[in-house]
N, CA, C and O atoms as a Maestro MAE file, in Angstrom:
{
 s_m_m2io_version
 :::
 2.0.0
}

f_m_ct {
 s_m_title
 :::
 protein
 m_atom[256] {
  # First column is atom index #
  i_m_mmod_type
  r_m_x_coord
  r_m_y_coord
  r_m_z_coord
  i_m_residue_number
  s_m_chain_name
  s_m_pdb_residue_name
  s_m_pdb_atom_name
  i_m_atomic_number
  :::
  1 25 -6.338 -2.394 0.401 1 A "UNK " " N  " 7
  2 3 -6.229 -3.499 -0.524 1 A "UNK " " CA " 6
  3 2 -4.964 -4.311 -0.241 1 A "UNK " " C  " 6
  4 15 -4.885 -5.512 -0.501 1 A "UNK " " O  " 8
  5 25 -3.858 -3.506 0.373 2 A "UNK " " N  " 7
  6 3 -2.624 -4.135 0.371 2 A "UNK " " CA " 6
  7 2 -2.702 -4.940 1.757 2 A "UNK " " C  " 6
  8 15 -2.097 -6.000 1.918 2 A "UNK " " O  " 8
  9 25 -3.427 -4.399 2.651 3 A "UNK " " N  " 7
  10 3 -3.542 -5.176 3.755 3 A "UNK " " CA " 6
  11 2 -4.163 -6.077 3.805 3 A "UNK " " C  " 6
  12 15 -3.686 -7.143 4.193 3 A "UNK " " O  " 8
  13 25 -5.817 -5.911 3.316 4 A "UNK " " N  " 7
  14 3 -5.865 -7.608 3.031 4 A "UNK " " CA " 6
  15 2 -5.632 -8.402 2.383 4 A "UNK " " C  " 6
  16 15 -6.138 -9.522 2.463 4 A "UNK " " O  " 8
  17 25 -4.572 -7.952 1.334 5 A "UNK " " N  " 7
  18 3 -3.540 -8.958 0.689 5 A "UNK " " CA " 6
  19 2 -2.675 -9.864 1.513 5 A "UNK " " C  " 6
  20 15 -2.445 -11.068 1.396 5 A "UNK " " O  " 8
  21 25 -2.145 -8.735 2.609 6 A "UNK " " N  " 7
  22 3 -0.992 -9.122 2.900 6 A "UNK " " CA " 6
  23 2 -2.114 -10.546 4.366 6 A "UNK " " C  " 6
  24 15 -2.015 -11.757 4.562 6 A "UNK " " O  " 8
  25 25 -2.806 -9.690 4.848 7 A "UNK " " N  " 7
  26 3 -3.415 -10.627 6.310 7 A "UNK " " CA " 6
  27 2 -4.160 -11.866 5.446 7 A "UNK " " C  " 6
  28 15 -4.505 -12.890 6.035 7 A "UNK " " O  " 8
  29 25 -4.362 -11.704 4.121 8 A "UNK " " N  " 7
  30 3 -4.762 -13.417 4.008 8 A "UNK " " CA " 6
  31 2 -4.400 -14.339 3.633 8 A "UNK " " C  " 6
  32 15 -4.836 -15.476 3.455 8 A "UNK " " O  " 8
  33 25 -2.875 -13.439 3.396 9 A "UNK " " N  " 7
  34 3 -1.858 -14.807 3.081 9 A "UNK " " CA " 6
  35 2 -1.371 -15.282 4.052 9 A "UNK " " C  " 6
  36 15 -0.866 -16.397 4.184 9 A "UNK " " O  " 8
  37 25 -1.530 -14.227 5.002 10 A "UNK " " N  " 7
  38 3 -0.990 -15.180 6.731 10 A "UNK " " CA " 6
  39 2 -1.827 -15.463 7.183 10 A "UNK " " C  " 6
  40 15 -1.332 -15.867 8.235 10 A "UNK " " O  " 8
  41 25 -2.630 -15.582 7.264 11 A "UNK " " N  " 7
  42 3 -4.273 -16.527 7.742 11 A "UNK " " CA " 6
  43 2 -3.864 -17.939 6.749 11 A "UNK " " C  " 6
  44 15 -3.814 -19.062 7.250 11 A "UNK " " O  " 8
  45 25 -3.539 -17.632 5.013 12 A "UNK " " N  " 7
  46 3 -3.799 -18.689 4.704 12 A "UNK " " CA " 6
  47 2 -2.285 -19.845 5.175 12 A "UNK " " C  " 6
  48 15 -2.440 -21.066 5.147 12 A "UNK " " O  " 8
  49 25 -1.491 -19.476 5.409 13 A "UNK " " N  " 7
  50 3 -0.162 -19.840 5.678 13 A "UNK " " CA " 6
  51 2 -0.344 -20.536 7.360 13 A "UNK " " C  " 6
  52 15 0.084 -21.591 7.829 13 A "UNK " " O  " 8
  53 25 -1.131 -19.477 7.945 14 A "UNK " " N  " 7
  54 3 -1.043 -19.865 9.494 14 A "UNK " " CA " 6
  55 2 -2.366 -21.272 9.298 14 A "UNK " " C  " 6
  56 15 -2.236 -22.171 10.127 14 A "UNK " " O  " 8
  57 25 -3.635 -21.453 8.196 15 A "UNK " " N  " 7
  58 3 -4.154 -22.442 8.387 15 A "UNK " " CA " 6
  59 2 -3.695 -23.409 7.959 15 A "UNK " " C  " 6
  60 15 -4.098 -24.368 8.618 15 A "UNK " " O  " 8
  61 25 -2.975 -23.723 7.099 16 A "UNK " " N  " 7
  62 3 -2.126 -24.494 5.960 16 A "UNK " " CA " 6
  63 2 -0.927 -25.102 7.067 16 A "UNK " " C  " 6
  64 15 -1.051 -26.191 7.627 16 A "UNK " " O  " 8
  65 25 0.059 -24.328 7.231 17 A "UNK " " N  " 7
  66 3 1.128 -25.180 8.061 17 A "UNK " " CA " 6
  67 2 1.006 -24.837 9.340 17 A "UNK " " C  " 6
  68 15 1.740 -25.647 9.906 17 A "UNK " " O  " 8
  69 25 0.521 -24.116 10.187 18 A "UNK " " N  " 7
  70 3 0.778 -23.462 11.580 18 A "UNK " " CA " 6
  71 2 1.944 -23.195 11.736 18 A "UNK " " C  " 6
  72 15 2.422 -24.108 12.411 18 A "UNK " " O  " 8
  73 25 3.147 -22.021 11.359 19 A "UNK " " N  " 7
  74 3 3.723 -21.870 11.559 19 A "UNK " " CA " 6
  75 2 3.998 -21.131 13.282 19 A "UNK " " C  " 6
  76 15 3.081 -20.311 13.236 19 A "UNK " " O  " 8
  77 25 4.290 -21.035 13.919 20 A "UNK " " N  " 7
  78 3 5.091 -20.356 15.433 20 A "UNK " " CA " 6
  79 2 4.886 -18.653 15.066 20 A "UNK " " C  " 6
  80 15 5.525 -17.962 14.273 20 A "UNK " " O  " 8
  81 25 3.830 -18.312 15.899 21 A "UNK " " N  " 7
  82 3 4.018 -16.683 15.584 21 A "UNK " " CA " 6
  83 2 5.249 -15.790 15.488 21 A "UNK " " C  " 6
  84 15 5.107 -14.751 14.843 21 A "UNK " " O  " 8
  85 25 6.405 -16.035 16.022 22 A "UNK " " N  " 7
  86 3 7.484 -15.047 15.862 22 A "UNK " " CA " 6
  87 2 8.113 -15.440 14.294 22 A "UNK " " C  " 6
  88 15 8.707 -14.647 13.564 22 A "UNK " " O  " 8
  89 25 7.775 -17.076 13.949 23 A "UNK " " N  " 7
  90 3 8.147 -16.989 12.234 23 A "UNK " " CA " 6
  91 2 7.083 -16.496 11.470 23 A "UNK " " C  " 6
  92 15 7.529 -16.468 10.323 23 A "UNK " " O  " 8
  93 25 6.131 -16.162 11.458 24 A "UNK " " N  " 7
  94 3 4.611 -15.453 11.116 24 A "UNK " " CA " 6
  95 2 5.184 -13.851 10.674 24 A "UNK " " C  " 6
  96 15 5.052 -13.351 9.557 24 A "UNK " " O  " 8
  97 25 5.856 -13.205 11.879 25 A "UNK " " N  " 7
  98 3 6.259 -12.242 11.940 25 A "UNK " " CA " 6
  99 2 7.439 -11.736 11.132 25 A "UNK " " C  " 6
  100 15 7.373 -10.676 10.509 25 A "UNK " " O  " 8
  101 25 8.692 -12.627 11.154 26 A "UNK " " N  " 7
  102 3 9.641 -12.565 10.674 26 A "UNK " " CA " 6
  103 2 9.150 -12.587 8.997 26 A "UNK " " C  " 6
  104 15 9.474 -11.754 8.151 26 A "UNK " " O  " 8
  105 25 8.279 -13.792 8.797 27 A "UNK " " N  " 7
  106 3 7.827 -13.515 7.484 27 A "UNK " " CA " 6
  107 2 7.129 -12.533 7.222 27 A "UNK " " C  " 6
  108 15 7.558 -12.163 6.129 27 A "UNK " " O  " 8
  109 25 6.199 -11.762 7.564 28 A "UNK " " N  " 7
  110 3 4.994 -10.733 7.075 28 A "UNK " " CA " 6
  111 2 5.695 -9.649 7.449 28 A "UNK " " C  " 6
  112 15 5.822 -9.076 6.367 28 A "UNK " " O  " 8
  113 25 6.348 -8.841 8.415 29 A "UNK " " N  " 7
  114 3 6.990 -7.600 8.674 29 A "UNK " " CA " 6
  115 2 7.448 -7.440 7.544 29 A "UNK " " C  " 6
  116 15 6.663 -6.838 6.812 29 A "UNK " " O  " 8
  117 25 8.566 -7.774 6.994 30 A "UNK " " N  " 7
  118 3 9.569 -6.825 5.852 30 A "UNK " " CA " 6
  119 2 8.384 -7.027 4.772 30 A "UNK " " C  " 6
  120 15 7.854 -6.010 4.323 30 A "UNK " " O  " 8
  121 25 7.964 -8.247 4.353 31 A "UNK " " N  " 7
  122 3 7.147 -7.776 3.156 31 A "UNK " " CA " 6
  123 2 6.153 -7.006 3.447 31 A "UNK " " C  " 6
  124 15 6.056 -6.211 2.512 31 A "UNK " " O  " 8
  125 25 5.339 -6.793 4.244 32 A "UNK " " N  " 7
  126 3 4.405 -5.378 4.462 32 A "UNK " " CA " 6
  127 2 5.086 -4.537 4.185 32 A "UNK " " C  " 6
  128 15 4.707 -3.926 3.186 32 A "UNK " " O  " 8
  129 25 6.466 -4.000 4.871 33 A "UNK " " N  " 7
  130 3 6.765 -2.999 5.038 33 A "UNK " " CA " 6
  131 2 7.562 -2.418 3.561 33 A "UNK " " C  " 6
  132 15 7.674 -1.242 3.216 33 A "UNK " " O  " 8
  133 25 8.014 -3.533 2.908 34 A "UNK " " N  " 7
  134 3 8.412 -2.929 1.542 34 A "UNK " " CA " 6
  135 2 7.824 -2.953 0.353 34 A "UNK " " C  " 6
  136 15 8.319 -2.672 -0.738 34 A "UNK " " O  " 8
  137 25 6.071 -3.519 0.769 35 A "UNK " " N  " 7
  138 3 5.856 -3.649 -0.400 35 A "UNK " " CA " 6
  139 2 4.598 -2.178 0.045 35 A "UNK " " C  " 6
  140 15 4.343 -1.431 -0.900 35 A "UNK " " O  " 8
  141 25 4.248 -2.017 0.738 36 A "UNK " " N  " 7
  142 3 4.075 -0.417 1.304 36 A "UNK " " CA " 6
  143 2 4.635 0.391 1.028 36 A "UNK " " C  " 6
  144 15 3.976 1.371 0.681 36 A "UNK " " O  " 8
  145 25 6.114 0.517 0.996 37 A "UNK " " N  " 7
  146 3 6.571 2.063 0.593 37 A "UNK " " CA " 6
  147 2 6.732 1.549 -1.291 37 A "UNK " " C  " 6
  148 15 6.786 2.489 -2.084 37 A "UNK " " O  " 8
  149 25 6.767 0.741 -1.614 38 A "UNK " " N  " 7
  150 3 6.427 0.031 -3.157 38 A "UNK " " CA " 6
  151 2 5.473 1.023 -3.973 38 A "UNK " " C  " 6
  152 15 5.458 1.648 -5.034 38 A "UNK " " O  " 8
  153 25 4.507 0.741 -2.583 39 A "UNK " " N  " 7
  154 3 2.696 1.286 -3.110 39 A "UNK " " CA " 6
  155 2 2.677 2.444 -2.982 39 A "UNK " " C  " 6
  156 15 1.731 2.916 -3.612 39 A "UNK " " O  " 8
  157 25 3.363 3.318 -2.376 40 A "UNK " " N  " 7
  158 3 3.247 5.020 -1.866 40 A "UNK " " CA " 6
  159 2 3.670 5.298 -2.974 40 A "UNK " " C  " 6
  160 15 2.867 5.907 -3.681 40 A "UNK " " O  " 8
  161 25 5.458 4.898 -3.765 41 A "UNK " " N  " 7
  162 3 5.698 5.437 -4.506 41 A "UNK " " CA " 6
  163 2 4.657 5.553 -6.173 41 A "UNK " " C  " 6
  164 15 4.412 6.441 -6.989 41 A "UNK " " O  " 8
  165 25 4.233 3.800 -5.964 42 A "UNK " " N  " 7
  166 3 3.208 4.134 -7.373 42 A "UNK " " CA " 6
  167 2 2.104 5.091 -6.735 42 A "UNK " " C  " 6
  168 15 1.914 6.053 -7.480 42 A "UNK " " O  " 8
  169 25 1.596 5.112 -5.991 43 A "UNK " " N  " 7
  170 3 0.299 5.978 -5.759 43 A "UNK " " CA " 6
  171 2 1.040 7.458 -6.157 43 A "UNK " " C  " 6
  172 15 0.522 8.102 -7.070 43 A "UNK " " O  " 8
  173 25 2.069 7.923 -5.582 44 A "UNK " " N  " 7
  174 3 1.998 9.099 -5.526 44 A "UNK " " CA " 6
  175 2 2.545 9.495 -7.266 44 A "UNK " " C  " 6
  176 15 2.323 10.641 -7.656 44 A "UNK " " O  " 8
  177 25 3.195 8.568 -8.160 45 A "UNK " " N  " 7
  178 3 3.446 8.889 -9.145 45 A "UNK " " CA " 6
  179 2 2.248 9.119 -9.981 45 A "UNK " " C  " 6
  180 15 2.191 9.874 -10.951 45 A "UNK " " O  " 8
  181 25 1.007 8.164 -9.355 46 A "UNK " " N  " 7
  182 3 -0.344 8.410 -10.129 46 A "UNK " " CA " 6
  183 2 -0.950 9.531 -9.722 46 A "UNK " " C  " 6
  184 15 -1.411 10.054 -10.736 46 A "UNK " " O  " 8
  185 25 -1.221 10.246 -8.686 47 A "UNK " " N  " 7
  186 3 -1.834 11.321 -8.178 47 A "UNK " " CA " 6
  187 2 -0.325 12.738 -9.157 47 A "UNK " " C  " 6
  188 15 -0.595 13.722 -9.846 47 A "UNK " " O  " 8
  189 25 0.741 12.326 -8.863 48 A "UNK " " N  " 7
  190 3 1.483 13.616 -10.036 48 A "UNK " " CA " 6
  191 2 0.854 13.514 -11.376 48 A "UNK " " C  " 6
  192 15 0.593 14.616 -11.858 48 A "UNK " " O  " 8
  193 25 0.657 12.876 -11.834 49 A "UNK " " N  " 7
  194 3 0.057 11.941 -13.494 49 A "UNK " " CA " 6
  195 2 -1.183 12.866 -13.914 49 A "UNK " " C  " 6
  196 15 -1.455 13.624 -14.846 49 A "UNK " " O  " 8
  197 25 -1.942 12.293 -12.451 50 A "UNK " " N  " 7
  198 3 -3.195 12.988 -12.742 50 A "UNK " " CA " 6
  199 2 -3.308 14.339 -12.459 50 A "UNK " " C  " 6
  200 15 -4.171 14.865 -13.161 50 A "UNK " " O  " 8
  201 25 -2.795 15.044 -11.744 51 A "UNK " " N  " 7
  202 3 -2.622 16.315 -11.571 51 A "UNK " " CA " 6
  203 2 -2.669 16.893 -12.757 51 A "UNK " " C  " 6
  204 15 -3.660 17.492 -13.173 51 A "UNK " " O  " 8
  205 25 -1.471 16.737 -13.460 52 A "UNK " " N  " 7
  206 3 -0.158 17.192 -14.696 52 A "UNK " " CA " 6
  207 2 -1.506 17.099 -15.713 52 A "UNK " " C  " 6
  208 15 -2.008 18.180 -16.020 52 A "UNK " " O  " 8
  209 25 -1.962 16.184 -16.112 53 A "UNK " " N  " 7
  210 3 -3.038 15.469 -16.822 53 A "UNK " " CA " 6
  211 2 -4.332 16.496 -16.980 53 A "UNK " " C  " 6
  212 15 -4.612 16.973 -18.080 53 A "UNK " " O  " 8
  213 25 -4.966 16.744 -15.988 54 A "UNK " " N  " 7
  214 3 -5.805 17.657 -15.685 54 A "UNK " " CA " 6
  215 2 -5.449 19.290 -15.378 54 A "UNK " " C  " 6
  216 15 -6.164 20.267 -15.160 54 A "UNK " " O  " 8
  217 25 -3.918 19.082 -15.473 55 A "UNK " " N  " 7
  218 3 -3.520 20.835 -15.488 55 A "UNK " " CA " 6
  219 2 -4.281 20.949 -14.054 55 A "UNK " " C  " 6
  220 15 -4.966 21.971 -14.042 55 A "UNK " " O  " 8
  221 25 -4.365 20.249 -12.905 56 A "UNK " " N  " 7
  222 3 -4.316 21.359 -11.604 56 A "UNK " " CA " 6
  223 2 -3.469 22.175 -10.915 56 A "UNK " " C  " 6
  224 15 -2.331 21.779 -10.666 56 A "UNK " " O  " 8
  225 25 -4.024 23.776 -10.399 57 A "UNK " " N  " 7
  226 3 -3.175 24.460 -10.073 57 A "UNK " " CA " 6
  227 2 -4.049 24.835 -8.338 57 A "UNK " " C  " 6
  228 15 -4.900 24.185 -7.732 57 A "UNK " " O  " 8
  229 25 -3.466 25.939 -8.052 58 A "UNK " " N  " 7
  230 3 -3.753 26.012 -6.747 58 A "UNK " " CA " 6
  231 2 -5.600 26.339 -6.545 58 A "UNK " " C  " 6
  232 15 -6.269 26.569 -7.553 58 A "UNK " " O  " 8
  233 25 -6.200 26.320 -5.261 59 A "UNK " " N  " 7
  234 3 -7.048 27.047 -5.472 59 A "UNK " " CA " 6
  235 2 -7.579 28.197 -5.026 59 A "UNK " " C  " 6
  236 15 -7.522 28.632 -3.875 59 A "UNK " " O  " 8
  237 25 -8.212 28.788 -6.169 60 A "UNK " " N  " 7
  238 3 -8.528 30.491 -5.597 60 A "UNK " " CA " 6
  239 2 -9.929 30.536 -5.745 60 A "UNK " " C  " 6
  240 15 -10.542 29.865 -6.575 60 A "UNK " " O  " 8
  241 25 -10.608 31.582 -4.680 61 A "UNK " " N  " 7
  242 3 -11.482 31.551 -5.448 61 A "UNK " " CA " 6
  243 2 -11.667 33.591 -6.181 61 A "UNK " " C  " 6
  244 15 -11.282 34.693 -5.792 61 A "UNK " " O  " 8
  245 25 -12.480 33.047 -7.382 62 A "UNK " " N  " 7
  246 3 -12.126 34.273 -8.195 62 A "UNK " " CA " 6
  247 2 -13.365 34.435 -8.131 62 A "UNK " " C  " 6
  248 15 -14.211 33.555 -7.976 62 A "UNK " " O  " 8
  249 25 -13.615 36.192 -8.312 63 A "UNK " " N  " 7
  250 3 -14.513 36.841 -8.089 63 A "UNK " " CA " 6
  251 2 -15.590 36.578 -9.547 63 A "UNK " " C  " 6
  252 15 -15.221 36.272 -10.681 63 A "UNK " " O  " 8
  253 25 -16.597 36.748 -9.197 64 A "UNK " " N  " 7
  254 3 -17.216 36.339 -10.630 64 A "UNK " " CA " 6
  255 2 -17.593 37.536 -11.516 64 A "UNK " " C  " 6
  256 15 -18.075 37.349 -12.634 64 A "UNK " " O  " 8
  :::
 }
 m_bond[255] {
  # First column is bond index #
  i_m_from
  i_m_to
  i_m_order
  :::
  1 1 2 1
  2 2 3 1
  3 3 4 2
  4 3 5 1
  5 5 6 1
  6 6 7 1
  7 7 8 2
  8 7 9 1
  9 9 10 1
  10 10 11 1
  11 11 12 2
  12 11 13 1
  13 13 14 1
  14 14 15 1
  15 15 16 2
  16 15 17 1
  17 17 18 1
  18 18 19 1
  19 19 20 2
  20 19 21 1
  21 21 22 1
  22 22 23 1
  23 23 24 2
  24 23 25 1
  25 25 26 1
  26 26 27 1
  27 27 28 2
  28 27 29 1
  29 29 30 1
  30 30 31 1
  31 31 32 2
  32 31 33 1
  33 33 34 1
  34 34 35 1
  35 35 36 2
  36 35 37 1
  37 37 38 1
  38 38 39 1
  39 39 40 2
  40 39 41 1
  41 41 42 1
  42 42 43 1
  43 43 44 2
  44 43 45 1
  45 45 46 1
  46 46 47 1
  47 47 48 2
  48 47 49 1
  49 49 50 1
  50 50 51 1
  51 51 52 2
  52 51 53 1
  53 53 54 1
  54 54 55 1
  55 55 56 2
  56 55 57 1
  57 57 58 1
  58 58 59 1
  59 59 60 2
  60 59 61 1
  61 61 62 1
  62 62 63 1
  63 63 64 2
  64 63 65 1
  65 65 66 1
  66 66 67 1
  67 67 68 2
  68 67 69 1
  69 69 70 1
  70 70 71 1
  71 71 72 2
  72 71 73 1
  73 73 74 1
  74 74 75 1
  75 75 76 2
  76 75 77 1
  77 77 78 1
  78 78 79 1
  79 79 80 2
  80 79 81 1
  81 81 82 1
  82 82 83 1
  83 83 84 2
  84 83 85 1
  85 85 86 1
  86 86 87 1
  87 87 88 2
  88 87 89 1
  89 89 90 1
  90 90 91 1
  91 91 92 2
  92 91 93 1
  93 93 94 1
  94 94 95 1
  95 95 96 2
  96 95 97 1
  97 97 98 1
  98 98 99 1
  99 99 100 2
  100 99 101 1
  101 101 102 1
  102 102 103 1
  103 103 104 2
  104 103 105 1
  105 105 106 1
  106 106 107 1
  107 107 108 2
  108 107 109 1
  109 109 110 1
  110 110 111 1
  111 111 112 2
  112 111 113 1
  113 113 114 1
  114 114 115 1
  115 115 116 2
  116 115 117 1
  117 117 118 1
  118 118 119 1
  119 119 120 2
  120 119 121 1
  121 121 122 1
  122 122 123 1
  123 123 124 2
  124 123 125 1
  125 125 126 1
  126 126 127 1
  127 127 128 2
  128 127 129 1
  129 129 130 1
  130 130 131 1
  131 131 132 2
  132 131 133 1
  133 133 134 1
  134 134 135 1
  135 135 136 2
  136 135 137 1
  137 137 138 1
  138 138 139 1
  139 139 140 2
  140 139 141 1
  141 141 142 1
  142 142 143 1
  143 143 144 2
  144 143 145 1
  145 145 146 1
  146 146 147 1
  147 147 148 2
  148 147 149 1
  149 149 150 1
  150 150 151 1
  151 151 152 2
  152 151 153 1
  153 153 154 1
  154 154 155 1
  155 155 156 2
  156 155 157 1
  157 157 158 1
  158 158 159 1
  159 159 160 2
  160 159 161 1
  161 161 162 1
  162 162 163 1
  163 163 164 2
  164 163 165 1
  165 165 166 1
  166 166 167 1
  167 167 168 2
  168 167 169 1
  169 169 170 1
  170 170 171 1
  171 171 172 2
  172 171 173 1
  173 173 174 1
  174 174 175 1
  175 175 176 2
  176 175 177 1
  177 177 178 1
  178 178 179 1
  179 179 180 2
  180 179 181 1
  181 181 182 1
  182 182 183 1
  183 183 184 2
  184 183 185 1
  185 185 186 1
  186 186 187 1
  187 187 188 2
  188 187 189 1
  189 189 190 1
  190 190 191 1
  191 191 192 2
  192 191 193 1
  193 193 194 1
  194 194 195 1
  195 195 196 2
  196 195 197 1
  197 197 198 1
  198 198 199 1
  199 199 200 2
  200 199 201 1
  201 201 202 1
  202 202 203 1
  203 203 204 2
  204 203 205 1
  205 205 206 1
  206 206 207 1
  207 207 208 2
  208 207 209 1
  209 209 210 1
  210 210 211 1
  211 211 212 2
  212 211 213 1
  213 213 214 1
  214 214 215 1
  215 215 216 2
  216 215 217 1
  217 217 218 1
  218 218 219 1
  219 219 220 2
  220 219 221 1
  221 221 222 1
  222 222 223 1
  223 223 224 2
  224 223 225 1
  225 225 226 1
  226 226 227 1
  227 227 228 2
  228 227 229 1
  229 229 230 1
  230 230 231 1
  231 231 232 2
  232 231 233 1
  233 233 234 1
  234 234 235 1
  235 235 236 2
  236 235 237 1
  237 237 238 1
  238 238 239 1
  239 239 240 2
  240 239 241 1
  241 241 242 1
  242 242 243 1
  243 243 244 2
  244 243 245 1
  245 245 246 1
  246 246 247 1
  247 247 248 2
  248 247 249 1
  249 249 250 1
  250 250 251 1
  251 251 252 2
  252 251 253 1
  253 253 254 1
  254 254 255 1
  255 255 256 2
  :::
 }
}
């Protein structure tokens, strides 16, 4: 989702002004890259959430 966020704003940027690919780059690198570790941290606070939430523990399997 974050990627084709991020590739269609530079599609829409590269149809709109044509910017020079190395300013393409300079622009889209850092924001990919920080709004990526952005997204890891919410994802992974939601996967602890839901864990905690649902009480998961390891798995075994138990004899019946």
């Amino acid at each position: 989702m974050l990627g084709a966020l991020v590739v269609g704003l530079a599609i829409t940027i590269q149809l709109a002004w044509g910017p020079p690919i190395w300013l393409q780059l300079i622009i889209w690198l850092p924001i990919t890259v920080f709004s990526v570790v952005g997204a890891l941290r919410v994802a992974k606070a939601a996967l602890l959430g839901a864990e905690y939430r649902n009480a998961a523990h390891e798995g075994r399997i138990t004899p019946p």
